[in-house]
Each structure stands twice: as C-alpha cells, then as structure tokens.
C-alpha positions in Angstrom: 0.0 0.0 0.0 1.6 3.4 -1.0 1.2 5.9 1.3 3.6 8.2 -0.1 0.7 11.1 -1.3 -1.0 10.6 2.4 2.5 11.5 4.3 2.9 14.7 1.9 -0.2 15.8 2.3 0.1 15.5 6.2 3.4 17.1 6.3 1.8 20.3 4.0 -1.4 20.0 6.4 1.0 20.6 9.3 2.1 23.9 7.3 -1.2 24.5 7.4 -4.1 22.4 9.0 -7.2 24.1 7.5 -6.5 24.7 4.1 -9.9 23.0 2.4 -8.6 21.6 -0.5 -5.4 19.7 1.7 -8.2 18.5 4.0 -10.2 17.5 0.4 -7.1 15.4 -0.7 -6.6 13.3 2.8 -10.1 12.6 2.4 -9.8 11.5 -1.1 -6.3 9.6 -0.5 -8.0 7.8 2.9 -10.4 6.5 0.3 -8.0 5.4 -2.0 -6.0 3.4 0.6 -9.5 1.5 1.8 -10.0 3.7 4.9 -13.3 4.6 4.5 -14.6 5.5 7.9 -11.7 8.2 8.1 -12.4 9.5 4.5 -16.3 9.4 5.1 -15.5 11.7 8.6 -13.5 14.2 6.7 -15.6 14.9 3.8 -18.5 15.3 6.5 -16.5 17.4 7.9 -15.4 19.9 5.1 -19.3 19.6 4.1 -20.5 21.0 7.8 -18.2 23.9 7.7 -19.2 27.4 6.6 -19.1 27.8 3.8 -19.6 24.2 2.7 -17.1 22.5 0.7 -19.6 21.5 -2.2 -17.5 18.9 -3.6 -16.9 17.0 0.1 -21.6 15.9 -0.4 -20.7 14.7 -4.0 -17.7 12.3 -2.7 -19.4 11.1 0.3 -22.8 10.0 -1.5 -20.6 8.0 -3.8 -18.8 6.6 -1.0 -22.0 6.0 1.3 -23.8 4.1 -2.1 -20.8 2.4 -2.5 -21.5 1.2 1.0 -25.1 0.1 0.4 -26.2 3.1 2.9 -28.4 4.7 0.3 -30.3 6.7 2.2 -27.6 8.3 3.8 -26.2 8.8 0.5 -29.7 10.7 -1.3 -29.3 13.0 1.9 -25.9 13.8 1.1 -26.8 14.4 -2.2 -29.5 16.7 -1.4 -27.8 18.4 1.3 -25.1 18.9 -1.4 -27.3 20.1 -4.3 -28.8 23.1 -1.4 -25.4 24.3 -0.7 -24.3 24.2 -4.2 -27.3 26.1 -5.1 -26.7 28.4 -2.5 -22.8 29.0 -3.8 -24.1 29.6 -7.6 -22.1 26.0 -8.5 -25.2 25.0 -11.0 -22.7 22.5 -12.4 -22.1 20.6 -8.9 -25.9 21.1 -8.2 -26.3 19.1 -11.8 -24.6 16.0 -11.3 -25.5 15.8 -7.5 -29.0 15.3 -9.3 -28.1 12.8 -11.7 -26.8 10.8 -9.5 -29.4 11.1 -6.8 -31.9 10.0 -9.4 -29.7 6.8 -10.2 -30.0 5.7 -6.5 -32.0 2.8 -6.1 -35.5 4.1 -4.2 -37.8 2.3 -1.7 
C-alpha cells in the first residue's frame, strides 16, 4: 500500500491544517488506501463547515452508495445540491441530481 501522497499531504497539512482543498485530498487519499470511515469523517467534515465544501456531499454519496447506505447517500446528495445552489455551482448542483436519481428508491 503506498502511502507516499497521504504522508505529503500530512506534512503540508501541518504547514497548514485548515487549508480545504489539503483537507479535500486526505479525504480522497483515505479513500483510495481502503480507509473509508476516516475519508467518510472528513468529507463530513469539510461539508458541515461554513461555507460548505460543495465537492466533500458529492464524494461522500458515492462513498455511502458504495457502502449500500443509500439513504444516507440521497441526503448527502441533497444536502449537497442546497449548498451548491446556494454558492451559484449550478454545475455541482447538476450532477448531484443525476446521481441522486440513479439511487435505487424504496
């Protein structure tokens, strides 16, 4: 398992520990390197913050699905497409849509 990107994006976080996108890319490498419960905690955390991080809903509703916790993912998702919406980021609201509408429903 290479965790050569995770250790350089710790050492920059160190630098400076709540740059979004830094935050964005741990989240994204904890994914990558199976560690799902960390990655799922982080983009929830980027989401909750003010201003949202728009693209931390769309990452976590694929992980979430991914998991088979749909519903959790379509609240994600529309959680995401409200903040998006709120930034102007039409684009993000878009494919958090889609892919809301390709969740399986009850």
């Amino acid at each position: 398992m290479d965790t050569g990107r995770l250790e350089k994006i710790e050492a920059m976080l160190e630098i400076d520990p709540h740059d979004t996108f830094l935050r964005y890319s741990r989240a994204m490498e904890w994914a990558r390197l199976g560690k799902a419960e960390e990655s799922l905690v982080g983009l929830k955390e980027l989401a909750a913050e003010d201003p949202p991080y728009v693209p931390a809903f769309f990452m976590a509703a694929q992980q979430l699905a991914q998991q088979g916790d749909v519903e959790e993912a379509a609240d994600q998702l529309r959680a995401g497409i409200e903040a998006a919406e709120a930034t102007g980021d039409s684009h993000a609201a878009g494919e958090m849509r889609e892919f809301l509408s390709m969740l399986p429903s009850d």
